[in-house]
N, C-alpha and C positions, 0 to 999 in steps of 0.2 A: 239820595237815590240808592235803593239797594239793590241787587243783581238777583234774578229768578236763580233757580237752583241750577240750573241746565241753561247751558248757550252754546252760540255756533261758533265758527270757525271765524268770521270776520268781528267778530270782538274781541278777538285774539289781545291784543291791544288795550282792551278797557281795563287789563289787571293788573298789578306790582310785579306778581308771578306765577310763572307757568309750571307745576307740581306733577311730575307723571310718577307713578303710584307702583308702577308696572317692576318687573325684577328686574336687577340688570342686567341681566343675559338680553332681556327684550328691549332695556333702555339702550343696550350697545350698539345696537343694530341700526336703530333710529328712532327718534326721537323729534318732538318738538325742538328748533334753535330756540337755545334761551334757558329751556327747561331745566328745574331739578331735580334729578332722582332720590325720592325718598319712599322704598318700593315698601308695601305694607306685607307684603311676600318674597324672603330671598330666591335665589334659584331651586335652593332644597327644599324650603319649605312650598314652594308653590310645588315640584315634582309631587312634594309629599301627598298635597290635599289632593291633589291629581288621581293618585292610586288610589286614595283611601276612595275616589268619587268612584273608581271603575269597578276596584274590589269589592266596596263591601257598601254603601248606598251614599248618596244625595247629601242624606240627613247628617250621617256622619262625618262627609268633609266639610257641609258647611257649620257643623259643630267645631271642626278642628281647627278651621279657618279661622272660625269668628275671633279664638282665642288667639292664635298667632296676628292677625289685624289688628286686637287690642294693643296686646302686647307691642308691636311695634306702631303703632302710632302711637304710643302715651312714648316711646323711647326716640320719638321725629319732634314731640310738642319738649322734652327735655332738651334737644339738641337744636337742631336747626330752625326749628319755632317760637326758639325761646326768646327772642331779642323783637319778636317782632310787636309792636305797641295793636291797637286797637281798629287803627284805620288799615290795618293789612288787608289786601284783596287778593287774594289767588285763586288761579284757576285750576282746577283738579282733575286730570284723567288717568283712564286706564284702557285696557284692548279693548273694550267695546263699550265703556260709558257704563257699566254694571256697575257688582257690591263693591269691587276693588275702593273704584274713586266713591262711590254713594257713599262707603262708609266712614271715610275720611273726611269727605265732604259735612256730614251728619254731624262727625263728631266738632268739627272746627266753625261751623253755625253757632254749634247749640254752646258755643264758649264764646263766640259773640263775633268773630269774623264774621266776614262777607265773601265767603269762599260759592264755587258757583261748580259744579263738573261742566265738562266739555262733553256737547251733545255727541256721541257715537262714538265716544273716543277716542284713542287711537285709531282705528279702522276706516272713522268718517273721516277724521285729520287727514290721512294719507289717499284716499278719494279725493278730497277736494284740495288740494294741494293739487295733485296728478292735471287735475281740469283746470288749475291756474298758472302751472308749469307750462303748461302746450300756448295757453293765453298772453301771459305775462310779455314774452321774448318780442311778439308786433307790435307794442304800443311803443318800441322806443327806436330811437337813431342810434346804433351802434357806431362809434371808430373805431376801427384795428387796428390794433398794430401791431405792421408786421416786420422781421427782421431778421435774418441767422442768427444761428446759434451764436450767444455770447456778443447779440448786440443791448443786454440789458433792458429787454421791453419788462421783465418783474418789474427792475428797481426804480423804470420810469413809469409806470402803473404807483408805486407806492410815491412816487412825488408829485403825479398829477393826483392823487387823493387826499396825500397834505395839503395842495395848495386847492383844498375843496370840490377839484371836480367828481364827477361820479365815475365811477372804476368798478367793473368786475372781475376779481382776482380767480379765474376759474381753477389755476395751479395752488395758491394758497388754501385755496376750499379743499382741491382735491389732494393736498399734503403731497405734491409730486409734481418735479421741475421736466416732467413731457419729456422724456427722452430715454434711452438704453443707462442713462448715468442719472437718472432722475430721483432714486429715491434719495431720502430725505434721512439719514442716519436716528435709530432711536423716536422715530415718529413715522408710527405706517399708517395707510391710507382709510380715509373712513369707507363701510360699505356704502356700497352703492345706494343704497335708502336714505344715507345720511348724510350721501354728496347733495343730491337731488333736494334733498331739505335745505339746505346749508343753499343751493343756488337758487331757491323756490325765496327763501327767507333774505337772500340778496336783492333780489329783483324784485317784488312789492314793495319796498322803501324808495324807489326811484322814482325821479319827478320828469314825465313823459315828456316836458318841455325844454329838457337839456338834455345836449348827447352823454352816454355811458361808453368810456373807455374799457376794451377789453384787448386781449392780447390774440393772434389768430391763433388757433389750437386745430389738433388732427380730430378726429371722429374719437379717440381716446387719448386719456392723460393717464400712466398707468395702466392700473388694472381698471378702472373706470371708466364710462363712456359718457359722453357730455348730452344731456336731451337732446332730442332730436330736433323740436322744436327751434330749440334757441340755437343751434347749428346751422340750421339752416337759414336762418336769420343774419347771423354771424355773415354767412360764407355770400350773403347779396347784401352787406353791407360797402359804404365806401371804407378805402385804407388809409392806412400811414406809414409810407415806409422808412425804416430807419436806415441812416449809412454811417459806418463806423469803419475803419481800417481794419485792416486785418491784425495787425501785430498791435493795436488797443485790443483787438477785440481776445488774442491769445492770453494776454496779460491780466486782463479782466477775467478772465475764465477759470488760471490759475489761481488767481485770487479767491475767486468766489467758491471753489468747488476740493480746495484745499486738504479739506479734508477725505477725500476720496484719494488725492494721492500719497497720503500714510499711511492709505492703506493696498499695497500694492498688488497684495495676491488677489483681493478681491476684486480691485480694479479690473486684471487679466481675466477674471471669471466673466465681469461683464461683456467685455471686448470680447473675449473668447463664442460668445453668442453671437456675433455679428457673421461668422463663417459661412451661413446660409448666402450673405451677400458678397462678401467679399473671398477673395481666394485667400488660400493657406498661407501667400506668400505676404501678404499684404498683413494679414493678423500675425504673424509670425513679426513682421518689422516692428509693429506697435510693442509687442510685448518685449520685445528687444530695446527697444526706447524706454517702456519700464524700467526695465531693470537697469538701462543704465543712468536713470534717473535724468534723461533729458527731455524736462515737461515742456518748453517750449516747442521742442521739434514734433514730438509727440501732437501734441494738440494742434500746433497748425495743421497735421500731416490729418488726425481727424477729421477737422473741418475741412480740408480739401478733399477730403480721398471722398467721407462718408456723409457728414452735417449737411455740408452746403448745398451740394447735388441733390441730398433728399429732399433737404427744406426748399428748393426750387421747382422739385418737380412736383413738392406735396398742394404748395400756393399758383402752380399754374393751373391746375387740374381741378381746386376747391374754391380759391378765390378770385374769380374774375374783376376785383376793383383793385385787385395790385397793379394792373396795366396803367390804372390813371390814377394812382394811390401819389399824393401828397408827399414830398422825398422832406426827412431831418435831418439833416448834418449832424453829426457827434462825434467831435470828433475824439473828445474825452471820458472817457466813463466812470467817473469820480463823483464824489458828491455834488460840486458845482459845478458839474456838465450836467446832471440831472437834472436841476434846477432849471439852469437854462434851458434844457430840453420841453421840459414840462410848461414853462413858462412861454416857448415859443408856439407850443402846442396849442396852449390855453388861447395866445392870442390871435391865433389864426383860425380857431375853434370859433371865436369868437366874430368874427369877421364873415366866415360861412355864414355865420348863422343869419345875418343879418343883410346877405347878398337879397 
């Protein structure tokens, strides 16, 4: 069977690989998941054709173009094309399904692949995405789970998807642990086009018939805001709530967040934003526990003062299924309290399901 030259968006799927063609300034932005950028136009050189099209005609940048397209696809068939045998199938796009991808497309036919452009492009891609985003979020049974700060709902999210259930990591998509101390050292957050892809390309791989574990999240993680859709979805699902000790839950905190406290000034920079909420006298203690290097006191005195209150008042007000939300004991937050955790989940997951 071979592939018409043009297809849509739900055969996404029928190909090896998904090729976007596009610069990388536009690949950064967002993108098909999956994709590889192999642009037939850098940033400069697509500016370039740009002005030649406004300055001086038509003719002339698709003259200049063609040459720069050559040039760089015969340097994508040396490099990243080179290893691929006969039976290669990729699918090719660009911003609107134009020369960009055609000619890529053109040239990787007529060498004997079975390359196909994606109909509309990028442009169609991200329309219909948008109308499967808003879709996607009703066809399934959410659990939450919910917990304060530093009850380890990530690391029990990553044990329930070892031991195969379905999980959406909305903090790992969106490169940011939800909070004033959330970012992620050395990895910043995708734009918003390419959270949205990243949560669009999670949520079609799910089988409607078993629940999808997710963690409760605010209206935003970061500087990103979670669809609308699938929030609201979220926030009328039932929960699960986690109970962890206080002094587990300090210990684990300093563990996990480590590396924020080496670096001290910047620590005080974040805290230091919290004055809006709390009084002078109270950020003035914390950054005095900084410096004297006492993370215990420090961190409990956060989650008492600031964490806890918020995270209670944020889950009375968004989730109404905490009132009769499912309680987990944990009392450990180590590798083999996850386990357990995950395992006791799985088996009471399983029990609902079949009430």
């Amino acid at each position: 069977m071979r592939y018409e030259n043009s297809v849509g968006l739900a055969q996404l799927d029928d190909f090896d690989e998904v090729v976007d063609v596009r610069s990388p300034a536009e690949f950064a932005i967002d993108h098909v998941p999956g994709a590889v950028n192999c642009p037939v136009l850098s940033n400069e050189e697509r500016a370039h054709v740009g002005t030649i099209y406004k300055q001086i005609s038509a003719f002339e940048a698709r003259k200049v173009g063609a040459a720069l397209v050559a040039k760089n696809v015969a340097r994508h068939l040396d490099t990243h094309f080179a290893a691929r045998d006969q039976r290669w199938k990729p699918l090719i796009y660009c911003w609107r399904g134009g020369k960009r991808s055609g000619s890529m497309t053109l040239i990787l036919r007529e060498i004997g692949w079975d390359a196909a452009s994606l109909q509309g492009g990028y442009q169609n891609y991200r329309r219909s995405m948008l109308v499967q985003l808003a879709e996607l979020p009703m066809r399934y049974d959410f659990r939450i789970i919910c917990g304060p700060t530093g009850s380890g709902k990530s690391r029990l999210l990553q044990s329930l998807a070892a031991r195969g259930a379905q999980v959406l990591d909305l903090e790992a998509l969106a490169r940011h642990r939800g909070s004033v101390l959330g970012d992620l050292p050395g990895d910043p957050q995708p734009a918003q086009k390419m959270f949205e892809s990243l949560v669009w390309s999670a949520l079609r791989i799910f089988d409607a018939g078993r629940p999808v574990f997710v963690e409760a999240e605010s209206r935003r993680i970061g500087a990103l805001h979670v669809p609308e859709v699938l929030l609201d979805c979220m926030r009328n699902s039932s929960c699960v709530r986690i109970e962890v000790p206080v002094a587990e839950r300090v210990r684990f905190l300093i563990s996990e967040y480590r590396h924020f406290l080496d670096e001290p000034a910047w620590l005080k920079t974040q805290l230091s934003r919290l004055t809006a909420l709390h009084s002078t006298a109270t950020v003035a203690r914390w950054i005095a526990q900084i410096d004297a290097g006492a993370w215990e006191d420090l961190v409990g005195d956060l989650l008492a003062t600031h964490y806890d209150p918020a995270y209670m008042r944020s889950m009375r007000n968004n989730y109404p299924g905490l009132t009769h939300a499912s309680m987990l004991n944990a009392a450990c937050l180590d590798d083999a309290g996850f386990e357990r955790s995950a395992a006791t989940l799985l088996d009471s997951t399983l029990l609902d399901a079949h009430v």
